[in-house]
C-alpha positions as CSV (number, residue, x, y, z in Angstrom):
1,X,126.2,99.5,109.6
2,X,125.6,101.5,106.7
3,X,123.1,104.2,106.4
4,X,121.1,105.4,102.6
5,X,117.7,107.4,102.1
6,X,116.6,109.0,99.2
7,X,117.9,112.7,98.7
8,X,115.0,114.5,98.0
9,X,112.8,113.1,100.7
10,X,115.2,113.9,103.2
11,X,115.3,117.7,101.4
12,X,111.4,117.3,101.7
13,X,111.6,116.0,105.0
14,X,114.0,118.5,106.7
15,X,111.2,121.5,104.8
16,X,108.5,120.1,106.5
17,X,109.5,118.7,110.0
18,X,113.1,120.3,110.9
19,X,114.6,117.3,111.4
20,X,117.5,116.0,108.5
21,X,118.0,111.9,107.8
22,X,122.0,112.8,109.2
23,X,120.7,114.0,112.4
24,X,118.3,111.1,112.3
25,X,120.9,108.8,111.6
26,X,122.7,110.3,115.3
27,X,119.8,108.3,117.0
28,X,121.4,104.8,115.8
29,X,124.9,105.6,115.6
30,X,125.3,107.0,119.4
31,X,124.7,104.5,121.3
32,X,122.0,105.6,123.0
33,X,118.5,104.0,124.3
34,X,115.8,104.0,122.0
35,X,111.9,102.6,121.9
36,X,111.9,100.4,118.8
37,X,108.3,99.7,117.5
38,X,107.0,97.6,114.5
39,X,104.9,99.0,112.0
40,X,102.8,96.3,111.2
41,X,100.5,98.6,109.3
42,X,103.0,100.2,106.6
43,X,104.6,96.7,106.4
44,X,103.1,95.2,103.3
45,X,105.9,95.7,100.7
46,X,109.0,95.4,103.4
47,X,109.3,95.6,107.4
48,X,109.4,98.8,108.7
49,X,110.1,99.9,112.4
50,X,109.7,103.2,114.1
51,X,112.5,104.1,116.2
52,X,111.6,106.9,119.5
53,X,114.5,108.0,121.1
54,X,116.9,111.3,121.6
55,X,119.0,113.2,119.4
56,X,120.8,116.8,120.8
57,X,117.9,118.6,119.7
58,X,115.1,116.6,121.4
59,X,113.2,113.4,121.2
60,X,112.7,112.2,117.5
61,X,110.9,109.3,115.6
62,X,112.4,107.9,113.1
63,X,110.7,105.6,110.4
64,X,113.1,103.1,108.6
65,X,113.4,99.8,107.0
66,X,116.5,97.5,107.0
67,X,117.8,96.6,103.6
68,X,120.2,93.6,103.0
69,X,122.1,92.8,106.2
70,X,124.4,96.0,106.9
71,X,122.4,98.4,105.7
72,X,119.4,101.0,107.6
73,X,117.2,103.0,104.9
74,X,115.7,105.7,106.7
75,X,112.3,107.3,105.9
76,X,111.0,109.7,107.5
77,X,112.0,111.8,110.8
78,X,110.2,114.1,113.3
79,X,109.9,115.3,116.4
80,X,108.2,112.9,119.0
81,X,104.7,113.8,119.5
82,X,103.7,114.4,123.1
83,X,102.1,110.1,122.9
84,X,105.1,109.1,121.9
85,X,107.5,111.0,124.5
86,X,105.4,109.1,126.6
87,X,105.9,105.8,125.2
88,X,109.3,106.7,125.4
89,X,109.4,107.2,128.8
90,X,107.3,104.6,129.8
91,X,109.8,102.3,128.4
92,X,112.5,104.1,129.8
93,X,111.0,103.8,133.1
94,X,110.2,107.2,134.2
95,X,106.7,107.5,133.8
């Protein structure tokens, strides 16, 4: 699987929420469990999911859209909100 994102969002995106599209990119490329969700209302243009699951630094949520077969386009990334923590671990089964 290949991983692309625009440059200077991800420059924009590490300023404003502390999290950069490499460390995103950890989420999907260790292995571990994450709470995959559709996003049916930024959707119009392309499909794009929202990924909830940790990274070394936390619990992040990671918005993305898969282009062409191999390849994941990431768009934003952030810390989890408290909700979404708890979607997390209600799909995790510990809440």
């Amino acid at each position: 699987m290949d991983y692309e994102w625009d440059v200077e969002k991800e420059r924009a995106n590490r300023e404003r929420h502390g999290v950069s599209f490499d460390e995103a990119k950890e989420l999907f490329t260790t292995g571990v469990n994450y709470l995959e969700i559709y996003d049916i209302e930024h959707s119009e243009d392309e499909d794009r999911f929202m990924a909830i699951g940790p990274v070394r630094r936390g619990l992040i949520v990671v918005v993305y859209t898969e282009r062409f077969e191999e390849t994941t386009r990431i768009i934003s990334a952030r810390f989890a909100t408290r909700s979404e923590a708890g979607l997390f671990r209600r799909y995790m089964g510990e809440a």
